[in-house]
FILUMLUM-315701 format. One record per residue (C-alpha): residue number from 1; residue in three letters; x, y negated, z negated. Coordinates in Angstrom, 3 decimals. Layout:
! residues N
[NUM, 'ALA', [X, Y, Z]]
...
END
This chain:
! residues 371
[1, 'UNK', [121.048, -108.418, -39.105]]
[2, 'UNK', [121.013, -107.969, -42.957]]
[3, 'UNK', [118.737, -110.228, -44.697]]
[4, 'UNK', [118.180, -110.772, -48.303]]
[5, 'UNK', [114.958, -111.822, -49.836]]
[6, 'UNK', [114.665, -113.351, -52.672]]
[7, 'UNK', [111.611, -115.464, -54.592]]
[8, 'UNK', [108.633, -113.829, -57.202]]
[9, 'UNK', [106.418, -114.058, -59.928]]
[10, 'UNK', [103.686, -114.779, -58.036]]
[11, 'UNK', [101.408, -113.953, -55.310]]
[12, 'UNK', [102.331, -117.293, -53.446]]
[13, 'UNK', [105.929, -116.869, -53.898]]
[14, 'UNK', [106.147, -113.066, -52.725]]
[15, 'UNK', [103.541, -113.435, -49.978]]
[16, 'UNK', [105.145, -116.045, -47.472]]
[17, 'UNK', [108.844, -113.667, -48.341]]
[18, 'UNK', [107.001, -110.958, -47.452]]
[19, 'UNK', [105.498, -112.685, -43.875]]
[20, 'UNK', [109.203, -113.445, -43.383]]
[21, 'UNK', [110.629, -110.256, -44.000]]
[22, 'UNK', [107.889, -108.964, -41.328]]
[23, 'UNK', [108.721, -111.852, -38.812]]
[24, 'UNK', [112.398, -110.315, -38.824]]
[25, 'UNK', [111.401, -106.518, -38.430]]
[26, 'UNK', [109.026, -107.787, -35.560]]
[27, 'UNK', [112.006, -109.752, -33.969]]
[28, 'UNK', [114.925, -107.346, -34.910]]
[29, 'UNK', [112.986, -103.254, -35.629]]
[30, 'UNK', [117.146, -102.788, -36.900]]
[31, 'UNK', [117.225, -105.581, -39.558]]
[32, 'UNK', [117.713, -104.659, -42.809]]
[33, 'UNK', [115.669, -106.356, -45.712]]
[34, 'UNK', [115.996, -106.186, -49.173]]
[35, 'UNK', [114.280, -108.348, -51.882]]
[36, 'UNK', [115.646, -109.503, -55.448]]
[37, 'UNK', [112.868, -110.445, -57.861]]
[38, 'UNK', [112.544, -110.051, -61.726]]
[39, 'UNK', [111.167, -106.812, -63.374]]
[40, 'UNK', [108.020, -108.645, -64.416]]
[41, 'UNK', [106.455, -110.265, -61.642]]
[42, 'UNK', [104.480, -108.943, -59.027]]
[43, 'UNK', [106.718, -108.468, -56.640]]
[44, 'UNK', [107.141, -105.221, -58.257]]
[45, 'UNK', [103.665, -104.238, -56.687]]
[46, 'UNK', [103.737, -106.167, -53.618]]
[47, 'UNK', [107.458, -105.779, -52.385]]
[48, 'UNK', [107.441, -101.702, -52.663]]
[49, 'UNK', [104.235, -101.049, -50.377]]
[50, 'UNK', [105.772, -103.375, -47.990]]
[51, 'UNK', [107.925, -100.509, -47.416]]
[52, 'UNK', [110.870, -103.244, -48.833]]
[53, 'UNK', [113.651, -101.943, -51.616]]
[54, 'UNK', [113.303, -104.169, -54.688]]
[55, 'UNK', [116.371, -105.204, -56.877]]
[56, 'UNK', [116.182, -106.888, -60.078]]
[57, 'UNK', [117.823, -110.156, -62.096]]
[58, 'UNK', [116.713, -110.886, -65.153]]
[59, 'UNK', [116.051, -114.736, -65.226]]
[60, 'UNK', [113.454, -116.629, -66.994]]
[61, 'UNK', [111.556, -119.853, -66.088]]
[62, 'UNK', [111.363, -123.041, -68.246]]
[63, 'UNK', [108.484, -124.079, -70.910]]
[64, 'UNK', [106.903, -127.533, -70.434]]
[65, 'UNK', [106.878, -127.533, -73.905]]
[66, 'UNK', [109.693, -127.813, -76.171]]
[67, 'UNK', [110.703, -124.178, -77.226]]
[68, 'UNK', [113.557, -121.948, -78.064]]
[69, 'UNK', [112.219, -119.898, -75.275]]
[70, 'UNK', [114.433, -122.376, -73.422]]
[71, 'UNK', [117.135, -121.625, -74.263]]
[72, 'UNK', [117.301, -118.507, -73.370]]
[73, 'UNK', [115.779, -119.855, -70.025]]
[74, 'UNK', [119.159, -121.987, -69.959]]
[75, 'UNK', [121.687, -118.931, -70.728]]
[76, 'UNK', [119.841, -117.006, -68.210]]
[77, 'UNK', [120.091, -119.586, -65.257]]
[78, 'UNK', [123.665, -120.306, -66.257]]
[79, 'UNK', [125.010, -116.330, -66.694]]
[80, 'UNK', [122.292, -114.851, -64.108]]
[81, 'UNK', [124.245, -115.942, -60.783]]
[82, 'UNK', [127.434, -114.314, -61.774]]
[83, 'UNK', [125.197, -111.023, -62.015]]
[84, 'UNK', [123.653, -111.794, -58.944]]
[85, 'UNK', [126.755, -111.446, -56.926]]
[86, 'UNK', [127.030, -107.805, -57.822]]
[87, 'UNK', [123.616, -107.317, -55.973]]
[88, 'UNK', [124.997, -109.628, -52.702]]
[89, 'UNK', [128.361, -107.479, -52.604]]
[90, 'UNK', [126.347, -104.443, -52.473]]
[91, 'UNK', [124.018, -105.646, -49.675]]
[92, 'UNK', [126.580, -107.435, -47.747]]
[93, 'UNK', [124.201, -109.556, -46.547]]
[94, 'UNK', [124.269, -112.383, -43.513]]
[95, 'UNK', [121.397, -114.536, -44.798]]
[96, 'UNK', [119.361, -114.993, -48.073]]
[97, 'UNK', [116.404, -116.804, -47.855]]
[98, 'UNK', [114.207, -117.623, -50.667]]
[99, 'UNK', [110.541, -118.779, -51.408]]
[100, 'UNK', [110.785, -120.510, -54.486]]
[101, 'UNK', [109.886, -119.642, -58.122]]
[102, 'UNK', [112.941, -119.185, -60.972]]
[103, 'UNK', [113.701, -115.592, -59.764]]
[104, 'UNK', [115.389, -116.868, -56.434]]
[105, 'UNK', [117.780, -119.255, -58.598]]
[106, 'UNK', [120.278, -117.138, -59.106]]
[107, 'UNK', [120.295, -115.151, -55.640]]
[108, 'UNK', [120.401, -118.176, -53.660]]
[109, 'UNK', [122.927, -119.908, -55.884]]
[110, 'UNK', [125.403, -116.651, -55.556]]
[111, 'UNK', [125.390, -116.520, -52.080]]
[112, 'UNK', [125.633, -120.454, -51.291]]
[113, 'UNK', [128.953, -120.169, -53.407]]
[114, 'UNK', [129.545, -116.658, -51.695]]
[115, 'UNK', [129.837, -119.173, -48.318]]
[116, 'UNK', [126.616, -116.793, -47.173]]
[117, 'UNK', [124.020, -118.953, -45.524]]
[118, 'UNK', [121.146, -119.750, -47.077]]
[119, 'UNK', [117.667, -121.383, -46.944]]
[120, 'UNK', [114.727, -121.827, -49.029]]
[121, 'UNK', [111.083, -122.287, -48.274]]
[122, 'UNK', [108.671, -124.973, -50.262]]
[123, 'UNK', [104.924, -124.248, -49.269]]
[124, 'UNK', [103.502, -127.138, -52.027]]
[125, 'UNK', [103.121, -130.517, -51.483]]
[126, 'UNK', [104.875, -131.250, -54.224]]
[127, 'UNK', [108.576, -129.136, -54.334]]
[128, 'UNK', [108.602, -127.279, -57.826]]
[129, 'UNK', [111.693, -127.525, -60.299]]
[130, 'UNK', [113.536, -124.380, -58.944]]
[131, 'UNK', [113.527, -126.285, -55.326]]
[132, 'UNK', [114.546, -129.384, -56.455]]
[133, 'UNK', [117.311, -127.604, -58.307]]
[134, 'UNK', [118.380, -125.434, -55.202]]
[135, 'UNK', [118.657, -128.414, -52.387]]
[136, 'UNK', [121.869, -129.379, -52.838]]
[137, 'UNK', [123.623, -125.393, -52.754]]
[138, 'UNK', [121.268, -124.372, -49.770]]
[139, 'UNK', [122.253, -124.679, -46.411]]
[140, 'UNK', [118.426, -125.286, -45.309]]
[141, 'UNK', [115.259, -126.394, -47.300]]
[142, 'UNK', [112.159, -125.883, -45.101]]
[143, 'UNK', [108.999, -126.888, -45.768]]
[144, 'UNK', [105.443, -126.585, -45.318]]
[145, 'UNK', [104.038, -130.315, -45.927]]
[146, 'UNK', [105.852, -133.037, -44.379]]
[147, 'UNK', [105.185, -135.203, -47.224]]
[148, 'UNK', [107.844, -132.690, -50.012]]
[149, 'UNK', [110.393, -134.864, -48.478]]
[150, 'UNK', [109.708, -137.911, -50.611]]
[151, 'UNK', [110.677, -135.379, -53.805]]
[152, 'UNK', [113.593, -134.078, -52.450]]
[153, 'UNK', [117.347, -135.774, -51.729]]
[154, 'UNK', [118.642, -133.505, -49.013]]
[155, 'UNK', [117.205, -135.288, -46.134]]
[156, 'UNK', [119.386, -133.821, -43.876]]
[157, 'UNK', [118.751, -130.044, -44.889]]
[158, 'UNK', [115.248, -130.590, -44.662]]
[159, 'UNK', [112.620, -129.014, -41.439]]
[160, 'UNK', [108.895, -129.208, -41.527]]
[161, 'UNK', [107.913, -125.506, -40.407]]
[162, 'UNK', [104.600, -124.996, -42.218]]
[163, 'UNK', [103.807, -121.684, -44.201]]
[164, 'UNK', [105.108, -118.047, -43.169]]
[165, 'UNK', [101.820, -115.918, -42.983]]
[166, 'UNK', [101.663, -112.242, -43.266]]
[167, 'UNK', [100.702, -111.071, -39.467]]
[168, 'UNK', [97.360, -110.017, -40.130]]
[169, 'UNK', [95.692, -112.929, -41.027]]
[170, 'UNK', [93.821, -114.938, -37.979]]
[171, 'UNK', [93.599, -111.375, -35.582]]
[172, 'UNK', [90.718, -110.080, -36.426]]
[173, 'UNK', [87.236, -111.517, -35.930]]
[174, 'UNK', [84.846, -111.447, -38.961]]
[175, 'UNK', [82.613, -108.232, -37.089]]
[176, 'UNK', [85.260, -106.387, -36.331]]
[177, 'UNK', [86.912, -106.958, -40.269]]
[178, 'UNK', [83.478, -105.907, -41.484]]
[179, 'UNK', [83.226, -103.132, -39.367]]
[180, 'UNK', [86.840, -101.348, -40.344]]
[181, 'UNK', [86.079, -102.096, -44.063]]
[182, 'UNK', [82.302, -99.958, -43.890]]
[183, 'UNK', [80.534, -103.471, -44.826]]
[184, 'UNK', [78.632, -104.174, -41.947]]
[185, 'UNK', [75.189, -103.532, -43.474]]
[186, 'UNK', [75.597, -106.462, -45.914]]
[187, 'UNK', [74.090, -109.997, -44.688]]
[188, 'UNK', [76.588, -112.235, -46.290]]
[189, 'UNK', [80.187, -112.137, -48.222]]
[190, 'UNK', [81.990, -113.800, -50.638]]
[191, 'UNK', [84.870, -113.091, -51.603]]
[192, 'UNK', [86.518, -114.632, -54.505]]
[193, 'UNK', [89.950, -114.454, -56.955]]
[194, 'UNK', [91.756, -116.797, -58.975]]
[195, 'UNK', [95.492, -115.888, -58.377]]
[196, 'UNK', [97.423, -113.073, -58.916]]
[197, 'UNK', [97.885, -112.900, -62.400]]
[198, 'UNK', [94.186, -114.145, -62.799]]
[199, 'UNK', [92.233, -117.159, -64.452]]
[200, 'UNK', [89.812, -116.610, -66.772]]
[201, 'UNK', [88.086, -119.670, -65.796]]
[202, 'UNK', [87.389, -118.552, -62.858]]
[203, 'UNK', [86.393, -114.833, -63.628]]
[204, 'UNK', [83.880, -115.807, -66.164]]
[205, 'UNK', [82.386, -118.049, -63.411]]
[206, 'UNK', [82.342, -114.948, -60.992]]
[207, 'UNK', [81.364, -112.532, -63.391]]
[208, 'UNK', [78.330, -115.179, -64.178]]
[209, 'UNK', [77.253, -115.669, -60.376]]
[210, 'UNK', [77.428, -112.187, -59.827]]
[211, 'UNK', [75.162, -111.804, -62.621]]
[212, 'UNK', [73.060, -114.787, -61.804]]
[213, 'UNK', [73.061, -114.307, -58.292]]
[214, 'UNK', [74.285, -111.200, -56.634]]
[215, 'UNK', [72.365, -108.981, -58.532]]
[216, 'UNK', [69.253, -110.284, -56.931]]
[217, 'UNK', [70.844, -110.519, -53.622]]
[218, 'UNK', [71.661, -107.197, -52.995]]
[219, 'UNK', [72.160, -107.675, -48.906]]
[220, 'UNK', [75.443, -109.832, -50.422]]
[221, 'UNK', [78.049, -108.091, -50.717]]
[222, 'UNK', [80.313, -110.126, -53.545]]
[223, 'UNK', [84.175, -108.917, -54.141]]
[224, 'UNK', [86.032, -110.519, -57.114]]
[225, 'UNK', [90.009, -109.943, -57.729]]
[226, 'UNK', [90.667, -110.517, -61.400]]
[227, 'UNK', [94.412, -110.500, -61.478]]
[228, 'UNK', [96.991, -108.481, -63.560]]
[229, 'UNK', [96.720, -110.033, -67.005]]
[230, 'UNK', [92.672, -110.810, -66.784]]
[231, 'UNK', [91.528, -107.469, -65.306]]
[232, 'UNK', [90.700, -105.580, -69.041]]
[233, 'UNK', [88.894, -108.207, -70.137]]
[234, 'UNK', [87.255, -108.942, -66.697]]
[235, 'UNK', [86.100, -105.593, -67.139]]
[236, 'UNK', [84.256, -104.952, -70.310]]
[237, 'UNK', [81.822, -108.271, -69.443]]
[238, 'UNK', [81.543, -106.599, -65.775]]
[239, 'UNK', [80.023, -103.771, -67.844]]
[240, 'UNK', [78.665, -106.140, -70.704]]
[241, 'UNK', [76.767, -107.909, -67.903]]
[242, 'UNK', [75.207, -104.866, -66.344]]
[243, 'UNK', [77.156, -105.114, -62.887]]
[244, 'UNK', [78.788, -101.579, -63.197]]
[245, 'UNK', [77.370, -99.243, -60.365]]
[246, 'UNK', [76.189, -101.926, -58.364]]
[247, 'UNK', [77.258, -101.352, -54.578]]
[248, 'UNK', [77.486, -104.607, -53.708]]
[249, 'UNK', [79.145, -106.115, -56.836]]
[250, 'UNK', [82.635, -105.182, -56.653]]
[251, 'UNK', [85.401, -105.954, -59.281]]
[252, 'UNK', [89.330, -105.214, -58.611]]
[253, 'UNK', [92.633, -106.536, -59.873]]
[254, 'UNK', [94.005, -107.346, -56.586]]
[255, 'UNK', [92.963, -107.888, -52.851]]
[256, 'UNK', [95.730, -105.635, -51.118]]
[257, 'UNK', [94.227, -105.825, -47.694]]
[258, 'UNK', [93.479, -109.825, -48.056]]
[259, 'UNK', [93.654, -110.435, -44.059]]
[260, 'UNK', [90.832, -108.042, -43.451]]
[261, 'UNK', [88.973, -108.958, -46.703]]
[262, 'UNK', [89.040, -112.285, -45.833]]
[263, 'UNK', [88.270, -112.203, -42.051]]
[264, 'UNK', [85.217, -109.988, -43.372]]
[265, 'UNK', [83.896, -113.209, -46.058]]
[266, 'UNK', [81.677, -116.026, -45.247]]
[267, 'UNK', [82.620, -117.630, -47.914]]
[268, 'UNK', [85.862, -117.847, -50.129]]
[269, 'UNK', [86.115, -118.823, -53.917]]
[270, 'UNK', [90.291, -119.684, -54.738]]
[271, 'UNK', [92.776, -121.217, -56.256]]
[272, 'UNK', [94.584, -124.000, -54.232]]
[273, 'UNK', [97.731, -123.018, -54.185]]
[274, 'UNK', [99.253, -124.022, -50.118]]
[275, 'UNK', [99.208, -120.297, -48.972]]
[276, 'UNK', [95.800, -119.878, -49.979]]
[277, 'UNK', [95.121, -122.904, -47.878]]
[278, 'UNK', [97.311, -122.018, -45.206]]
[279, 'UNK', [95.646, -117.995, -45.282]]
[280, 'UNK', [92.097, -120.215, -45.315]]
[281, 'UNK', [92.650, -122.614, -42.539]]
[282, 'UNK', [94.037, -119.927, -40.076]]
[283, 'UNK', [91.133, -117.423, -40.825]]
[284, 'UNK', [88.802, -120.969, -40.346]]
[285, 'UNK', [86.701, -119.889, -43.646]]
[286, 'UNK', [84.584, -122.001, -45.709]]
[287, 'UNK', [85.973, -121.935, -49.358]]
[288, 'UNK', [84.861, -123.592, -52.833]]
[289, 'UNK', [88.263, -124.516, -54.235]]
[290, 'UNK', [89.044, -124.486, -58.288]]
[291, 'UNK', [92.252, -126.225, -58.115]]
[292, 'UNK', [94.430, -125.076, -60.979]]
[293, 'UNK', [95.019, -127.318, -63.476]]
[294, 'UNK', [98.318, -126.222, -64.865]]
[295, 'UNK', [100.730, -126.660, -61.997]]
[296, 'UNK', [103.681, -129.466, -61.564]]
[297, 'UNK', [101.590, -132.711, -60.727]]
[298, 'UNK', [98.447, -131.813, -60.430]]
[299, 'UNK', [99.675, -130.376, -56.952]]
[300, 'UNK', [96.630, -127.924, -56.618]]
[301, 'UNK', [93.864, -130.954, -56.658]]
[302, 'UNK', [95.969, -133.014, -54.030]]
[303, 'UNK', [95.762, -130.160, -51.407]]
[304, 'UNK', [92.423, -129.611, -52.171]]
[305, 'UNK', [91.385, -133.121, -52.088]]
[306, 'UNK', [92.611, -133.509, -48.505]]
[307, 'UNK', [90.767, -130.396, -47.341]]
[308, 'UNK', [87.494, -131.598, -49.482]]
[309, 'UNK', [87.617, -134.910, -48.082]]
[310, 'UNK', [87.690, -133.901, -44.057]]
[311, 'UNK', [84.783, -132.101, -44.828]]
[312, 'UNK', [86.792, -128.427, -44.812]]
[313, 'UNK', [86.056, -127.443, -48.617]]
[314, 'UNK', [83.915, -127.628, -51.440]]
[315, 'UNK', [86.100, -128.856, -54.552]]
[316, 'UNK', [85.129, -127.869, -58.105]]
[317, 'UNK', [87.826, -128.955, -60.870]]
[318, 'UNK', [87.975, -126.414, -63.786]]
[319, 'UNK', [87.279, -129.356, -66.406]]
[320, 'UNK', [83.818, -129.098, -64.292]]
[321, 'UNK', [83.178, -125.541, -63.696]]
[322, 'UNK', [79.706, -124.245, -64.712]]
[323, 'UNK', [77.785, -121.345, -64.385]]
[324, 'UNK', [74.896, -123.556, -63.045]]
[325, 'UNK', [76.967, -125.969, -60.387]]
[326, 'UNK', [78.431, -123.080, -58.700]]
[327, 'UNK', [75.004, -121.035, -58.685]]
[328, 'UNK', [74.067, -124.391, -56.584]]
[329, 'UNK', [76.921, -124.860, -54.719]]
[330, 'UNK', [77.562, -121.293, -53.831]]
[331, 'UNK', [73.941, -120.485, -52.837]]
[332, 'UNK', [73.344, -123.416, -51.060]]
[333, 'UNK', [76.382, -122.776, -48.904]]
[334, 'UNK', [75.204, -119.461, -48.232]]
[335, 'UNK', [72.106, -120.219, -46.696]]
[336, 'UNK', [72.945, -123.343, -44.819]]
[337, 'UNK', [74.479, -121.682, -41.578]]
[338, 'UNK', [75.183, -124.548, -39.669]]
[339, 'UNK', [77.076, -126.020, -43.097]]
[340, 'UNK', [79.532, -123.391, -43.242]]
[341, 'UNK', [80.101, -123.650, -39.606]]
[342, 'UNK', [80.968, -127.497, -40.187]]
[343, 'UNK', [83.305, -126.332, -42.700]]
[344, 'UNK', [84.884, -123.655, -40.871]]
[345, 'UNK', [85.701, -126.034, -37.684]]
[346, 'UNK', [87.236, -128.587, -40.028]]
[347, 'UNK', [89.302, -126.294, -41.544]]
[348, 'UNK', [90.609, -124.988, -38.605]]
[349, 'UNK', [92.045, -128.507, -37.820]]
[350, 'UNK', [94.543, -127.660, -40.306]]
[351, 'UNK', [96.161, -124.506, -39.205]]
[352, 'UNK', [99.517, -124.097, -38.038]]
[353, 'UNK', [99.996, -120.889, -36.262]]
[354, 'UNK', [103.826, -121.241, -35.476]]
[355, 'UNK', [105.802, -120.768, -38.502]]
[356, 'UNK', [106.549, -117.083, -38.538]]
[357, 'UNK', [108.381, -118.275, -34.804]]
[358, 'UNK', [110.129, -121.388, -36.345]]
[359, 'UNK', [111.403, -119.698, -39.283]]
[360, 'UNK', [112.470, -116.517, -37.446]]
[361, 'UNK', [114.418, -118.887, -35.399]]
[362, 'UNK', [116.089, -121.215, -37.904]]
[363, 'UNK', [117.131, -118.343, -39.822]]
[364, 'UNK', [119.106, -116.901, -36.616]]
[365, 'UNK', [120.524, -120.154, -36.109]]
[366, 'UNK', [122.108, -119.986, -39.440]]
[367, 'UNK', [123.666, -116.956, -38.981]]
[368, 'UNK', [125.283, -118.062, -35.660]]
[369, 'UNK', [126.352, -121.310, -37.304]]
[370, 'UNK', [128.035, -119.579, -39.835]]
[371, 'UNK', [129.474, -116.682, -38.535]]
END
């Protein structure tokens, strides 16, 4: 089996690829995987110490605003398919599967004209543009939320299969995580990031409550990922602050080990992007939730809202985000044992620990269907 990956530019594009591209080796040890990404997102980090060969189009996504950046955007998605099938030819592959973002545009679009079978995965509620764009050349759109149908025309392409998670995440119980990371001595964890390429909102919250907090609570242990374009910056007020040095205060770019970091946490500070949630529910950890505000529709807020609502989350919008509120909120959750267990049995209801299985086996059916 020769499969070809293809979706990046973030975190929560590369991720679920890279849970598939595991599934597969699991499955089939003599599969061969490659992925196709840009030369700017992080894929370039996260695809190599897989132990996955990277290959590179150059395609650019759309401004919401008007721009001339667009149309370059345009000329790109138009011309970067036709380059794409150099890549395919190469590979020879018998599948391409892709996990949305603008860098799996032209890789999917190839191949679908190439008569290679393809599929695409959606893990948001709401499908974003390069999704929408991609049902009708796909051969399969699978999702993670029953309810992306209602955006998308191609009801009969469509399967609910939930989100691909890397195969770490739910195995390990939070003693045993704290015990292979050297933490054990600490009382309580939180662990807390705002996305891959980082949110300054968020970081100068963190950076505040480790100020305000953790350097008073030194038996909590408090690890903060900046992201890639935050992490200077992040830096100097780590140091500005007087954090620097302090064992339990802990600031890094990116969480590389996120299954164990997070099976370690008792409480997690995010994003709500769907494989955050889906990485949460699984690992059945209590989270304050910053929903990003920048995303098609406001998606963020809707998946947190259902997970604030059933009692599963605390939900803080950016528009609201103090240094004081999540002092409260965090501190309070901290100490209030029998809280965070409520939370961590209601988030549990949402878990769905199939999908690796039900992709794996969709993505073999294709093949046999079109061989």
């Amino acid at each position: 089996m020769r499969v070809l990956m293809t979706g990046g530019g973030t975190g929560g594009h590369v991720n679920p690829a890279i849970a598939i591209a595991n599934t597969i080796k699991q499955n089939n040890p003599a599969a061969e995987i490659a992925f196709v990404g840009t030369s700017r997102g992080i894929e370039n980090k996260l695809v190599p110490a897989a132990g996955y060969p990277l290959y590179h189009v150059e395609v650019r996504g759309f401004r919401r605003s008007l721009s001339p950046a667009n149309l370059r955007a345009a000329w790109l998605a138009f011309v970067s398919p036709m380059r794409a099938k150099k890549i395919i030819a190469d590979f020879k592959p018998d599948v391409v599967v892709g996990t949305g973002g603008y860098a799996c545009w032209p890789v999917l679009v190839a191949a679908a004209r190439m008569g290679i079978p393809t599929a695409v995965h959606e893990s948001n509620a709401i499908p974003g543009v390069t999704v929408r764009r991609l049902q009708r050349y796909v051969d399969r759109v699978m999702l993670n939320f029953a309810e992306s149908a209602e955006y998308l025309d191609a009801k009969e392409k469509l399967m609910v299969v939930g989100n691909p998670l890397r195969g770490r995440f739910g195995t390990m119980s939070r003693s045993d995580a704290r015990e292979k990371l050297g933490i054990g001595g600490y009382r309580r964890m939180i662990l807390s990031c705002g996305g891959s390429m980082g949110a300054e909102p968020i970081n100068d919250a963190m950076l505040a409550l480790m100020r305000d907090y953790g350097l008073s609570h030194p038996d909590v242990l408090h690890l903060h990922a900046t992201g890639a374009l935050e992490y200077e910056a992040a830096r100097e007020k780590f140091r500005a602050y007087g954090l620097e040095g302090k064992d339990n205060l802990r600031l890094v770019e990116y969480i590389y080990d996120m299954p164990e970091q997070m099976a370690a946490a008792d409480l997690v500070v995010n994003r709500a992007g769907a494989m955050t949630l889906s990485e949460l529910a699984v690992q059945h950890k209590a989270c304050l939730l910053i929903p990003s505000p920048y995303v098609t529709a406001n998606h963020q807020y809707k998946n947190a809202k259902v997970l604030a609502d059933a009692g599963a989350a605390l939900l803080i919008e950016e528009k609201d985000l103090t240094p004081e509120r999540v002092l409260a909120e965090v501190s309070a959750l901290l100490e209030n044992d029998q809280r965070r267990s409520g939370m961590e049995n209601a988030i549990s209801a949402f878990a769905r620990t199939d999908a690796n299985k039900v992709i794996y086996e969709e993505i073999c059916r294709l093949i046999r269907t079109k061989a």
